[in-house]
C-alpha positions as a printed NumPy array, in Angstrom:
array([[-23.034,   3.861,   2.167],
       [-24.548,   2.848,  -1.526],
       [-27.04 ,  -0.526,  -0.563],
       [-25.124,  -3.546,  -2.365],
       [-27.399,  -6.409,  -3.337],
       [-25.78 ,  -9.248,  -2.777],
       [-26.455, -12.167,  -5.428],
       [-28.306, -15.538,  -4.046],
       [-26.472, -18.788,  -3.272],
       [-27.972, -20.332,  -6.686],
       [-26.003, -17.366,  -8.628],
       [-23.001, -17.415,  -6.57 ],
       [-22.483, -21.313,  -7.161],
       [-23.447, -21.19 , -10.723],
       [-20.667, -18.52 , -11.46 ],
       [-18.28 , -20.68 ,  -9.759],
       [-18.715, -23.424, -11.127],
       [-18.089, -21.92 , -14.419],
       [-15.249, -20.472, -13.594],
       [-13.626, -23.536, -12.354],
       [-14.643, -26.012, -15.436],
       [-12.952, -23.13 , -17.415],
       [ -9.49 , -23.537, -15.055],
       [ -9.427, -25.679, -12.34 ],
       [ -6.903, -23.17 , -10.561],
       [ -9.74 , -21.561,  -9.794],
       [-10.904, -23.593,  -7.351],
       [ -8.498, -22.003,  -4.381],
       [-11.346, -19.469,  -4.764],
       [-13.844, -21.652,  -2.924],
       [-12.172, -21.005,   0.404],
       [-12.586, -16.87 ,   0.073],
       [-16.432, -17.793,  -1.13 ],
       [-17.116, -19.757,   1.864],
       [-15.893, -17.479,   4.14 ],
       [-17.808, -14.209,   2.268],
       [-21.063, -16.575,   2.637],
       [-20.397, -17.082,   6.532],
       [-18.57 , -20.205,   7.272],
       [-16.767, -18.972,  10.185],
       [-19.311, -16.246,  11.547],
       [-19.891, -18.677,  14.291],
       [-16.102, -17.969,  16.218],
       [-16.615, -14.488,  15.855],
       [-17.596, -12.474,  18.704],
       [-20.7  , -10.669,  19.486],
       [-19.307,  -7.293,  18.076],
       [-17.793,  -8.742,  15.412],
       [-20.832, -10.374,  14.029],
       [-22.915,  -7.291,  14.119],
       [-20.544,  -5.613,  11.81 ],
       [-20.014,  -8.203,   9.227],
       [-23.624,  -9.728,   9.113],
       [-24.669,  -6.531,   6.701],
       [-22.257,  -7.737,   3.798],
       [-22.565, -11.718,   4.551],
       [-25.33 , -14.468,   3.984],
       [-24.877, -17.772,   6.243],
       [-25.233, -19.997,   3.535],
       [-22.657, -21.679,   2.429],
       [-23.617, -25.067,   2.862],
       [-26.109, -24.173,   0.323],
       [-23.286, -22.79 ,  -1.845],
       [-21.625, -26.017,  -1.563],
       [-24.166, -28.169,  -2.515],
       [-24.975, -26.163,  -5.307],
       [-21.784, -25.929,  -6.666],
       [-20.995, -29.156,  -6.639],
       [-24.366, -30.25 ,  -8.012],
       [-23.892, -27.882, -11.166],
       [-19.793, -28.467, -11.281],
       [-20.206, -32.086, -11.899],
       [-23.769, -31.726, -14.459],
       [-21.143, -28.959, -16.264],
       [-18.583, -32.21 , -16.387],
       [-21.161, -34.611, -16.998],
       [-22.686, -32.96 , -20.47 ],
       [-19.372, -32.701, -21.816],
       [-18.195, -36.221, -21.196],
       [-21.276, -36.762, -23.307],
       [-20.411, -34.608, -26.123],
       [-16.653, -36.197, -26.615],
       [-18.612, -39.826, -26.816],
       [-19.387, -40.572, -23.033],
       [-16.573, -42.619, -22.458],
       [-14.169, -41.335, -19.547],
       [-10.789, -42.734, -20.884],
       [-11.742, -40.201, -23.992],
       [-12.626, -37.983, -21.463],
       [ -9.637, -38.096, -18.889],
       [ -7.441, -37.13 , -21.965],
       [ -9.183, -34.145, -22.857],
       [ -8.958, -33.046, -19.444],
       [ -4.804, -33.736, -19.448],
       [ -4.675, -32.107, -22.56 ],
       [ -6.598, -28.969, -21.846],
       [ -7.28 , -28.567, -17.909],
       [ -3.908, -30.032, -16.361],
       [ -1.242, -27.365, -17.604],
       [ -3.267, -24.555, -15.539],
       [ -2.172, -27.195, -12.582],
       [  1.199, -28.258, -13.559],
       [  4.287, -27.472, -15.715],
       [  3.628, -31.181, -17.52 ],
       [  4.176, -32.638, -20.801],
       [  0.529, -32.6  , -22.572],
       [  0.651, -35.695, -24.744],
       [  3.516, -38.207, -25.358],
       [  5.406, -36.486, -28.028],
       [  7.009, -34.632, -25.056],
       [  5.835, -31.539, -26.014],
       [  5.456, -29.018, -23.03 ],
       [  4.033, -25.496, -22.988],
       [  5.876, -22.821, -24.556],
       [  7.306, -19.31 , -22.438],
       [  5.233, -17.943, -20.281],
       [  5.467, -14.83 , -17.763],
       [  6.646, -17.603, -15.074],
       [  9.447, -18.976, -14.495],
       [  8.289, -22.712, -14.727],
       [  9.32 , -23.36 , -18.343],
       [ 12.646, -22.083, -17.799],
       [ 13.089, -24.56 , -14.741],
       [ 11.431, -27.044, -16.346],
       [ 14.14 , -26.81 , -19.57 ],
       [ 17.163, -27.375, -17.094],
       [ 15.89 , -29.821, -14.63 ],
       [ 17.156, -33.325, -15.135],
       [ 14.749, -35.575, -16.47 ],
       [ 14.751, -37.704, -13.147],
       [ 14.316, -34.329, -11.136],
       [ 11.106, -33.416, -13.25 ],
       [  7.817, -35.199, -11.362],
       [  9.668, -33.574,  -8.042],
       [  9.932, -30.566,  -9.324],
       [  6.823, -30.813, -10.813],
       [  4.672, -31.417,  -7.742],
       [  6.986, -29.405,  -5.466],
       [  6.97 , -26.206,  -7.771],
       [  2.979, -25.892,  -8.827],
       [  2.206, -26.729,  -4.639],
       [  4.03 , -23.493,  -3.825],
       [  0.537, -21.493,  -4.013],
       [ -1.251, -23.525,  -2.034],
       [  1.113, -23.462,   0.934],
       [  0.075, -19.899,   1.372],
       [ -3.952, -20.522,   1.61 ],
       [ -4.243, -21.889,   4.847],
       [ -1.835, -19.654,   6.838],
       [ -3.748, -16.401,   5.27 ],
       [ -6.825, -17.625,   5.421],
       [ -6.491, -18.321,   9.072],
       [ -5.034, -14.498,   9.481],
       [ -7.26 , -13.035,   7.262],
       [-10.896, -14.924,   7.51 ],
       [-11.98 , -11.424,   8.064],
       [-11.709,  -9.98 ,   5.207],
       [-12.893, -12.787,   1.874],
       [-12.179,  -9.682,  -1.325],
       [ -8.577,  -9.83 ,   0.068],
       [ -7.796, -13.365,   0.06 ],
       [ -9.014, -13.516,  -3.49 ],
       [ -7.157, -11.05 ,  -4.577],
       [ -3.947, -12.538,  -3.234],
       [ -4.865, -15.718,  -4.211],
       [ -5.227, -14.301,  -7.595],
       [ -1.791, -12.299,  -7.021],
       [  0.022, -15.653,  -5.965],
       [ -1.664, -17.33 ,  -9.587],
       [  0.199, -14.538, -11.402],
       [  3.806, -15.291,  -9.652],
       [  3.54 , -19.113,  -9.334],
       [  0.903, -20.929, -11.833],
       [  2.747, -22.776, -14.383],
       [  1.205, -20.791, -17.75 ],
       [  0.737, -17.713, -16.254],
       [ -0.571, -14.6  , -18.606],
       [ -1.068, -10.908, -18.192],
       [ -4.287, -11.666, -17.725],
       [ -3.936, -13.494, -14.923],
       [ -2.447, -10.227, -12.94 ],
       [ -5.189,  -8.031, -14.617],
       [ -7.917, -10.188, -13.332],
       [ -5.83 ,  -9.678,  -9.858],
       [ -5.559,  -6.482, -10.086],
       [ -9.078,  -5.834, -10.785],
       [ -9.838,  -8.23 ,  -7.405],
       [ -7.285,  -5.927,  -5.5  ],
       [ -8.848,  -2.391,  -6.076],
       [-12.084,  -3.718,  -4.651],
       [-10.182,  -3.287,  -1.024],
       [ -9.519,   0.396,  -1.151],
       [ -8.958,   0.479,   2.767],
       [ -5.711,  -1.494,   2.102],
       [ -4.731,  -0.135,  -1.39 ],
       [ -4.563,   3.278,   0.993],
       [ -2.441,   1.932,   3.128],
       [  0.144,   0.751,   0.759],
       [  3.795,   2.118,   0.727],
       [  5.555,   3.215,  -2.142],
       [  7.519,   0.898,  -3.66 ],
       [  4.404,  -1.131,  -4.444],
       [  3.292,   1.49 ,  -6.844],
       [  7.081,   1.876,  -8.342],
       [  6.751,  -1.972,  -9.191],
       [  2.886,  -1.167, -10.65 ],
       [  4.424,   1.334, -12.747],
       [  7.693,  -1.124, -13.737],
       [  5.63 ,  -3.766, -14.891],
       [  5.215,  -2.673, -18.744],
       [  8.893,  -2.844, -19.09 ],
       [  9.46 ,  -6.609, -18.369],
       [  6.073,  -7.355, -20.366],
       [  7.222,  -5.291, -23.399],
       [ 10.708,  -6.937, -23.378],
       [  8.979, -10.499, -23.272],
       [  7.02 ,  -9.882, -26.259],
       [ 10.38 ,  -8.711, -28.124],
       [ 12.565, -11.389, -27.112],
       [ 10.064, -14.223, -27.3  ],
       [  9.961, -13.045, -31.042],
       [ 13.694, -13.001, -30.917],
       [ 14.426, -16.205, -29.872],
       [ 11.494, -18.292, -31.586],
       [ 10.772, -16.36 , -34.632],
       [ 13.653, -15.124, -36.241],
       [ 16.248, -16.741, -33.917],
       [ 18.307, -13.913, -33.141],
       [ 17.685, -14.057, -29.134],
       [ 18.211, -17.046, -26.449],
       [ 16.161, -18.163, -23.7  ],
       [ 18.231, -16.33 , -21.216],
       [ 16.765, -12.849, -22.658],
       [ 12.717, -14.248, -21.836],
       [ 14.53 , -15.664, -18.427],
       [ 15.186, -12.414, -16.695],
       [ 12.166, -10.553, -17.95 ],
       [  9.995, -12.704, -16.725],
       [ 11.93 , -12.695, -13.395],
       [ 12.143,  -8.954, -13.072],
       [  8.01 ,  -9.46 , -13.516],
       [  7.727, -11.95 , -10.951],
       [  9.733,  -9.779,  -8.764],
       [  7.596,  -6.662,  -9.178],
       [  4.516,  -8.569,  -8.496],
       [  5.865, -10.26 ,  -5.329],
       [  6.476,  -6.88 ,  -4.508],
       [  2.75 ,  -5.409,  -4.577],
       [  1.477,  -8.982,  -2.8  ],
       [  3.728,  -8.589,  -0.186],
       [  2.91 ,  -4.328,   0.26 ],
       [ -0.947,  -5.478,  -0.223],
       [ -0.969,  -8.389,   2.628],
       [  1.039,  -6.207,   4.891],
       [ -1.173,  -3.298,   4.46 ],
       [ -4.223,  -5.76 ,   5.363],
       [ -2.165,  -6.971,   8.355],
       [ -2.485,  -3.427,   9.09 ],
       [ -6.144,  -2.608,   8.384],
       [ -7.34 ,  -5.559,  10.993],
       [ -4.806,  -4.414,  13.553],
       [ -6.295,  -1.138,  13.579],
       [-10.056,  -3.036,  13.54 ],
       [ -8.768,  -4.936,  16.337],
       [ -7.677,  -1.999,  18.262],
       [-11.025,  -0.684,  17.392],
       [-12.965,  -3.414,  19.005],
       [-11.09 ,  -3.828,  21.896],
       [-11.231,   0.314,  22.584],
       [ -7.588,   0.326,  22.305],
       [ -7.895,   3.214,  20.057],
       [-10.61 ,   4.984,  21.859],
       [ -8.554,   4.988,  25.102],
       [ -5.368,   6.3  ,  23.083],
       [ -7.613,   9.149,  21.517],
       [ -8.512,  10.195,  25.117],
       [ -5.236,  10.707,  26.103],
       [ -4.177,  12.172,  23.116],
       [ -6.979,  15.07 ,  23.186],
       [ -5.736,  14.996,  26.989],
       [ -2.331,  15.895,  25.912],
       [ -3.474,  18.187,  23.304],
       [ -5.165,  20.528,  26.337],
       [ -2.212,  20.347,  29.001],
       [ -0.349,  21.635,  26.168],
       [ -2.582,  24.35 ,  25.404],
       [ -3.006,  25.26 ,  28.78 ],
       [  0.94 ,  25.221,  29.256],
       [  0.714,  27.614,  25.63 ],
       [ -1.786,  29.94 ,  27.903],
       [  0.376,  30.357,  30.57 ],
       [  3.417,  30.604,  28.344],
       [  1.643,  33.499,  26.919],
       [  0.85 ,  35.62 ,  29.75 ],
       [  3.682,  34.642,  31.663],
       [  5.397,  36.406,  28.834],
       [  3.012,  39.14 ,  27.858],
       [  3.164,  39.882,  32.174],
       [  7.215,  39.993,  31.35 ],
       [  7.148,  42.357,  28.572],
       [  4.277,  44.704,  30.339],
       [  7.305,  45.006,  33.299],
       [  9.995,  45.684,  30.596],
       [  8.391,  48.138,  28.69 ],
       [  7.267,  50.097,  32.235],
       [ 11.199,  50.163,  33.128],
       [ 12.314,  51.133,  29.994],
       [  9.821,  53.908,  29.829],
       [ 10.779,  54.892,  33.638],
       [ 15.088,  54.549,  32.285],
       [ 13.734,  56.486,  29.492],
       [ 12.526,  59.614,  31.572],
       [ 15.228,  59.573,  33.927],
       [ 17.863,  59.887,  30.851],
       [ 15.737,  62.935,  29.479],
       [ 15.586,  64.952,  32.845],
       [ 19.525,  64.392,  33.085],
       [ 20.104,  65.064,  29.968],
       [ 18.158,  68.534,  30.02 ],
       [ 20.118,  69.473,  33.288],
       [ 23.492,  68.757,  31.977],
       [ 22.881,  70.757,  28.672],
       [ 21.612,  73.855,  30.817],
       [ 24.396,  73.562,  32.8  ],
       [ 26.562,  73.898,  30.464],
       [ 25.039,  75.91 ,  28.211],
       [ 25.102,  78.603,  31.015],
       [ 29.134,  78.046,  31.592],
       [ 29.742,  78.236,  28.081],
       [ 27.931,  81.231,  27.297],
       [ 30.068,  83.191,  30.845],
       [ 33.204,  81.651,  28.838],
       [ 32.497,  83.419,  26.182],
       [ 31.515,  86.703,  27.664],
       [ 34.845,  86.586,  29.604],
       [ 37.195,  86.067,  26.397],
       [ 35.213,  88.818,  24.559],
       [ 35.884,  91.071,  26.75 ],
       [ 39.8  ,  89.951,  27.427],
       [ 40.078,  90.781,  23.865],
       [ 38.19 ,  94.435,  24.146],
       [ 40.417,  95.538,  26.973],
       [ 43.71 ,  93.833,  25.59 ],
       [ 43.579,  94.497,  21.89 ],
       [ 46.237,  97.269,  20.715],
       [ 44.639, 100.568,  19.388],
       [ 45.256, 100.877,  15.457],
       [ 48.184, 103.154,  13.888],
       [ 47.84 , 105.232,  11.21 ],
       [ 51.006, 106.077,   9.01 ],
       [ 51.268, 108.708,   6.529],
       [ 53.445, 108.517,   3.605]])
């Protein structure tokens, strides 16, 4: 294959740490990084570690360090612009980082983030006001009940955890965008193996999408512009959207489940010994087809010799019988010509 350079520890913790001053949500990101720059390499087996070392360096404790050192300088120069004082600071960060976290009011006028492609302000309209820190808390936790389960099933394999970490941020992060599922499907089509092994209905729902994002732009007009729509119009778009991309994270973690059952099999020579007694198969058959074949060609050889024989005997009788009677036919005739010679009257002649 094409030689992929992979970047140093100093680049891949830099990036990172970018990313997540930009949106903390990011940070569920660190777990997929870890695990690309070898954290677990050491409970793999023998085998296992000879074909992932090529694409992995086993430095992530370096990556950590890093990232942490330039995550909190990145925090540290811009408490320092706003004034250096962190009460000034922690309000910036309410106002501009916590709503990527939460569904939460950003100030005290009680203000909340307007519709997004979740469902969050929706649920966050009809919620009693004693229900809200619960639902709060409960709802934006949803995403990162999934991280440790697939991480543990799928350490293997870092590109697809991101991408259905990303996948999950588009269903389940409070202001979610259509950027958020372009960035995630961007992170997906780096795993062609699974995107191959797909089923259909997750490319109906890739195709479906542009309907429910279309609507939402109409009806968000609708309802807050000229005031001729209601919330319930934005409500089921933007569930028909969640719905279509629960749909392709489902079909892309299954297919993965499937991928590194198959790698399994692989390693274990599952699929070696099922080969061997498939290609075994394949020639008992074919030697069963052989005998078929001559058995019947054998068959058809005897058939044609005793038609051929039927057809010889049916000639000769034939040729008797017709001489036969040709013979008796012709005295027959002989005998009635002369019956009528020596019978027949002679003719009269009368003159008038």
């Amino acid at each position: 294959g094409i030689p992929i350079k992979i970047p140093s520890a100093t680049k891949v913790a830099f990036s990172f740490a970018a990313a997540m001053y930009v949106d903390v949500g990011y940070g569920v990101f660190l777990l997929p990084i870890l695990l690309w720059r070898g954290m677990m390499m050491g409970t793999q087996s023998k085998s296992q570690t000879t074909t992932i070392r090529r694409g992995q360096h086993r430095d992530w404790k370096m990556v950590v360090l890093l990232f942490l050192f330039y995550f909190g300088g990145m925090h540290y120069f811009a408490s320092m612009l706003v004034g250096g004082s962190t009460g000034t600071y922690g309000k910036v960060m309410i106002q501009t980082m916590l709503p990527n976290l939460a569904f939460v009011q950003q100030d005290g006028s009680g203000s909340v983030p307007g519709p997004s492609m979740g469902l969050h302000w929706y649920m966050f309209v009809q919620v009693f006001d004693r229900f809200r820190p619960y639902f709060t808390v409960f709802v934006s936790g949803i995403s990162m009940m999934f991280a440790i389960p697939l991480a543990i099933r799928l350490y293997r394999y870092p590109s697809v955890l991101a991408a259905t970490f990303q996948l999950l941020a588009s269903i389940f992060q409070p202001t979610t965008t259509v950027h958020t599922l372009t960035l995630a499907l961007h992170l997906t089509v780096l795993n062609p193996r699974t995107i191959v092994r797909m089923r259909d209905p997750s490319l109906i729902s890739f195709f479906a999408l542009p309907v429910p994002i279309l609507l939402f732009v109409t009806f968000h007009r609708m309802w807050l512009v000229t005031g001729n729509g209601n919330p319930n119009y934005i409500y089921f778009q933007c569930f028909a959207y969640g719905m279509f991309v629960t749909i392709i994270s489902m079909e892309f973690v299954t297919a993965t489940v499937k991928r590194d059952k198959v790698r399994r099999m692989m390693e274990k020579g599952s699929v070696k010994k099922i080969l061997d007694e498939m290609k075994e198969k394949e020639e008992a058959d074919d030697e069963d087809k052989e005998v078929t074949e001559n058995g019947t060609e054998e068959v058809g050889a005897v058939v044609d010799k005793v038609d051929d024989q039927n057809g010889d005997t049916t000639e000769e009788a034939g040729e008797d019988d017709n001489g036969d009677d040709g013979e008796e036919s012709a005295e027959d005739a002989g005998s009635v010509s002369d019956d009528v010679e020596d019978g027949a009257p002679e003719p009269v002649v009368v003159f008038v």
